[in-house]
C-alpha positions as CSV (number, residue, x, y, z in Angstrom):
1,X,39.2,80.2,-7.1
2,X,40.8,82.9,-5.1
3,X,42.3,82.5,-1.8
4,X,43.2,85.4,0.9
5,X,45.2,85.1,4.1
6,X,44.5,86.9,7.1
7,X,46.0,86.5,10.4
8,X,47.0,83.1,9.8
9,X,43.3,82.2,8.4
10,X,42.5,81.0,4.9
11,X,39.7,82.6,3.1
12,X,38.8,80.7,-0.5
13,X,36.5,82.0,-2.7
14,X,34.9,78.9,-5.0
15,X,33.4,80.3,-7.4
16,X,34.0,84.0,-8.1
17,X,30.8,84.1,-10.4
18,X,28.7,86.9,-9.4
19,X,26.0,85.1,-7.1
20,X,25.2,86.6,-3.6
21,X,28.0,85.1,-1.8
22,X,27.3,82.2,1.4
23,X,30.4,82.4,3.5
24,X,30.9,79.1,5.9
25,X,32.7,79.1,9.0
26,X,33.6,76.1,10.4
27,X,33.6,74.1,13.9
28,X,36.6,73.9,15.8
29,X,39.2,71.7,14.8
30,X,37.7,71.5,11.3
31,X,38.9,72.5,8.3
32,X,37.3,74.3,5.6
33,X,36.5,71.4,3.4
34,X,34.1,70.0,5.7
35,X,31.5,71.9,4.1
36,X,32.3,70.1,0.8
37,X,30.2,67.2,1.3
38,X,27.0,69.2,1.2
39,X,27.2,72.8,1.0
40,X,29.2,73.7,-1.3
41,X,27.8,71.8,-4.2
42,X,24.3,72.4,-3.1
43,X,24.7,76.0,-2.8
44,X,27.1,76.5,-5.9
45,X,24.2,74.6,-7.6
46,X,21.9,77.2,-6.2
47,X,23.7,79.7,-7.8
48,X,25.3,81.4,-4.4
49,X,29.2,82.1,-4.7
50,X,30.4,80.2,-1.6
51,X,33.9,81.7,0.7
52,X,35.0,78.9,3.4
53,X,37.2,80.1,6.2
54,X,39.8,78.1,7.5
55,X,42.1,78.4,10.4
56,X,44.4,75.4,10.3
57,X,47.4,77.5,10.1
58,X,46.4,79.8,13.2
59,X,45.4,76.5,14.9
60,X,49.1,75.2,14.0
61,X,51.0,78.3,15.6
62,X,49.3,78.0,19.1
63,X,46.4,81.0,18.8
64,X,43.8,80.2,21.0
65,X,40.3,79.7,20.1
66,X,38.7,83.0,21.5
67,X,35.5,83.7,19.3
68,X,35.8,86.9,19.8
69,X,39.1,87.6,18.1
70,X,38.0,85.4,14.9
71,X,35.4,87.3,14.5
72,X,37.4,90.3,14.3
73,X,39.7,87.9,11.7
74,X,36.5,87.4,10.0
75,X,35.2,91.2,9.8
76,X,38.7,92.3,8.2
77,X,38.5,89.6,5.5
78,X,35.1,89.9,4.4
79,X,35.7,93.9,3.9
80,X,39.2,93.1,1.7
81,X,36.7,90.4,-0.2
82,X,34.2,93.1,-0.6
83,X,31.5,90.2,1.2
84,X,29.5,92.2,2.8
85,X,26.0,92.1,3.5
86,X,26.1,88.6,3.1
87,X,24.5,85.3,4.7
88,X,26.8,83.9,6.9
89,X,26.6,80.0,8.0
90,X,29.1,78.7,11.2
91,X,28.5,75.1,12.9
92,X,29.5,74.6,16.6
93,X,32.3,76.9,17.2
94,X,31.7,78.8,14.1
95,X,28.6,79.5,15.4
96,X,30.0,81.3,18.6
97,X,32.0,83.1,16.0
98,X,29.1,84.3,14.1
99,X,27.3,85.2,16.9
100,X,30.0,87.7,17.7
101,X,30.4,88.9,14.3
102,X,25.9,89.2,14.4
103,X,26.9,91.2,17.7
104,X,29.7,93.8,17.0
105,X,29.8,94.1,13.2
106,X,26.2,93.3,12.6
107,X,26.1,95.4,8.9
108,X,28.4,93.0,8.1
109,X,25.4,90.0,7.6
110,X,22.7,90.0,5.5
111,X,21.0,86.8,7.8
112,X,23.3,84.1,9.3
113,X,22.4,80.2,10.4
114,X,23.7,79.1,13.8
115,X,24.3,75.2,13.9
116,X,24.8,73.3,17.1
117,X,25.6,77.0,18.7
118,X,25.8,77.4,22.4
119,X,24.7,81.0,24.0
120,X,26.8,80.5,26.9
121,X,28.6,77.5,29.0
122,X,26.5,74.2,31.0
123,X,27.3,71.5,32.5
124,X,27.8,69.3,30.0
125,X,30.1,71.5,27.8
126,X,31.8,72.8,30.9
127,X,32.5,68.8,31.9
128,X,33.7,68.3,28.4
129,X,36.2,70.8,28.0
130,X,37.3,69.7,31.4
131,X,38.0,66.3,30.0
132,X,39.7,67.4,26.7
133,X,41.6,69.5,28.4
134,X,43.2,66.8,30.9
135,X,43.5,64.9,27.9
136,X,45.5,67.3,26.1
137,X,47.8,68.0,29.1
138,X,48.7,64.1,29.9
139,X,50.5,63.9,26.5
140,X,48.1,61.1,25.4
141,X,47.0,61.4,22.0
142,X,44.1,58.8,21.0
143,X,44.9,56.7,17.7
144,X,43.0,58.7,14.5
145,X,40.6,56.5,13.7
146,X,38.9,56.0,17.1
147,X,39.2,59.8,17.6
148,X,37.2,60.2,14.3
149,X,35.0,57.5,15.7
150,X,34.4,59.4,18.7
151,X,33.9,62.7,16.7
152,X,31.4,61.3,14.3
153,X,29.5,60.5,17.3
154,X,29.5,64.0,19.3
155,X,29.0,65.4,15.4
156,X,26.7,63.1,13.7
157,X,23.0,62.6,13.7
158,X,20.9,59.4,14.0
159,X,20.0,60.3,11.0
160,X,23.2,60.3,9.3
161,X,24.1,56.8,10.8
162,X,21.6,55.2,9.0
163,X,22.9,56.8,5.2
164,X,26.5,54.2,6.0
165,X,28.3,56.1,2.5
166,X,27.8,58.9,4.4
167,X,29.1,58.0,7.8
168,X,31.8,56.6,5.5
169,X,32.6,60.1,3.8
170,X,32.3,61.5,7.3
171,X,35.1,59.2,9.1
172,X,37.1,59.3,6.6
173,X,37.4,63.5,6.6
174,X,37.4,63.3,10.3
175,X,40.5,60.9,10.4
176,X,42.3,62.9,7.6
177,X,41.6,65.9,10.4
178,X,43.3,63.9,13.0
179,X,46.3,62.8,11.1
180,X,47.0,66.4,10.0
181,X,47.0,67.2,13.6
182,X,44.7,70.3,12.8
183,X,42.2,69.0,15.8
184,X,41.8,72.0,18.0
185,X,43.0,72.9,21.3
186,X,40.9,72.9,24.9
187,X,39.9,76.3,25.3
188,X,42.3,77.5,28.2
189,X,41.3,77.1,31.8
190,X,38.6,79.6,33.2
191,X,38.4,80.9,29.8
192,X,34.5,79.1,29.2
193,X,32.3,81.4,27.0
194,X,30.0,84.1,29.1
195,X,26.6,84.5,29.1
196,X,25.8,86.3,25.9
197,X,22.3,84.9,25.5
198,X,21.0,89.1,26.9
199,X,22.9,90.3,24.1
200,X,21.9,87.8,21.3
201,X,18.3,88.4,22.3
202,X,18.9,92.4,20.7
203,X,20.2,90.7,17.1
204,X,18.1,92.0,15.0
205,X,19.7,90.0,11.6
206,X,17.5,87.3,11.1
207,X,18.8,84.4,12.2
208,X,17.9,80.6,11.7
């Protein structure tokens, strides 16, 4: 297992045999072992060599969330890990972050998956960060448990609710999450992502 630093970001390596490497950017708020319910194993069992990225320690000294500039994170530390081309996965905020890699260092990425990505801001998302954000500011911080709860619901499928060991698995990573106090911060005020669905449409990486 080998593990790099960059800008406060975690990079770890897996398995350093020589598969074609899958590296996994998580959500916001996440950390990197999130992917080891599922992914990991089934894509070490595939034969990939797997790099999570993990930016609890940024997270913990205050830097915001700006896709953009973890992308740029992301660009320097898969040329020092001597990734690229590779296939690159990122779920919800990870996905904005992949999108911008897919958009400025696009030789970077072999083919990339976007999960639960978001082009630019609506209503709902917009009334969401809204919320969190009033949250964060009145002090009040929800018990970990019920904000797992409330995460495995904005997170999970129907379909995972019915497989209960894996709700299980899931509320108990969500709560270890919360009690770290990794959980990450409202994007600043006036700061909601633009419109980049123009650009996206001129990716020409195949994308799932």
């Amino acid at each position: 297992m080998l593990t790099l630093h960059v800008e406060g970001a975690e990079f770890t390596v897996r398995d350093e045999r020589a598969g074609e490497p899958v590296l996994l950017v998580a959500g916001s708020g996440a950390p990197d072992r999130v992917w080891d319910v599922h992914q990991v194993p089934a894509l070490l069992s595939a034969g990939f060599r797997v790099v999570t990225f993990d930016r609890t320690a940024a997270r913990t000294l205050g830097r915001p969330e700006d896709p953009r500039r973890v992308a740029a994170e992301l660009a320097v530390a898969m040329e020092r890990l001597e990734l690229a081309p590779c296939r690159v996965v990122g779920a919800s905020f990870g996905a904005e972050v992949v999108q911008e890699l897919l958009l400025t260092w696009p030789d970077l990425v072999s083919r990339a998956v976007l999960m639960a990505a978001r082009g630019r801001s609506d209503l709902f998302a917009g009334e969401m960060a809204d919320a969190e954000r009033e949250l964060e500011a009145s002090g009040v911080r929800l018990p970990p448990r019920y904000a797992a709860w409330l995460r495995a619901v904005l997170n999970l499928s129907p379909a995972t609710w019915r497989r209960e060991e894996e709700v299980l698995d899931w509320l108990d990573l969500f709560e270890a999450v919360e009690r770290t106090g990794a959980a990450g911060t409202p994007t600043p005020s006036g700061e909601e992502p633009d419109d980049r669905l123009p650009a996206l449409g001129r990716v020409t990486v195949p994308v799932l």
